[in-house]
Steps between C-alpha positions, in 0.01 A plus 500: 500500500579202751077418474646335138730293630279401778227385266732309264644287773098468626458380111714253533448388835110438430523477079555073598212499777202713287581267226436198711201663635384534178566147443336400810136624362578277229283154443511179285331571208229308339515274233184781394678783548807394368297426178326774495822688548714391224351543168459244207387179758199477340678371185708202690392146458637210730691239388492156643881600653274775764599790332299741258667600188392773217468381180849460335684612801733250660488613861256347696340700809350346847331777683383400884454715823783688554730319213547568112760230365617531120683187373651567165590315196761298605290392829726697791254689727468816646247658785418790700291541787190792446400742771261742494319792740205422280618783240857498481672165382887360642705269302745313759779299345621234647801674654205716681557836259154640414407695230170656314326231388 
């Protein structure tokens, strides 16, 4: 019965390090990828402003290596950084939280 106790202390010991391992295999992802990625791209068109925009959407996208940026309606802006292991994709904010992408 101590073995539990053992391993959840391990857990959390290591839970912050395999994470950052995980992490670590990560890459910048293409401008490619992250097209290829995220579905609907095909359907953006650039405006003279840099950003691609769907017809009769407001928000505008700019997709590069590594970077999606949205800027919305009323012109604020918003990006994330992209990483990939070439199959799995990371969303990290700017405050450096990632998520599924």
């Amino acid at each position: 019965m101590r073995i539990l106790p053992a391993l959840a202390g391990f857990l959390l010991i290591m839970a912050p390090a395999m994470a950052f391992a995980e992490a670590g295999k990560m890459r910048t992802a293409s401008e490619a990828e992250i097209r290829e990625h995220l579905p609907g791209t095909s359907e953006l068109k650039e405006s003279s402003n840099g950003y691609e925009y769907r017809q009769g959407n407001s928000n505008g996208y700019k997709i590069t290596n590594g970077q999606v940026c949205v800027r919305f309606a009323n012109k604020s802006t918003d990006c994330v950084s992209v990483k990939t292991d070439g199959e799995k994709f990371q969303m990290i904010d700017k405050k450096g939280g990632r998520t599924k992408f």
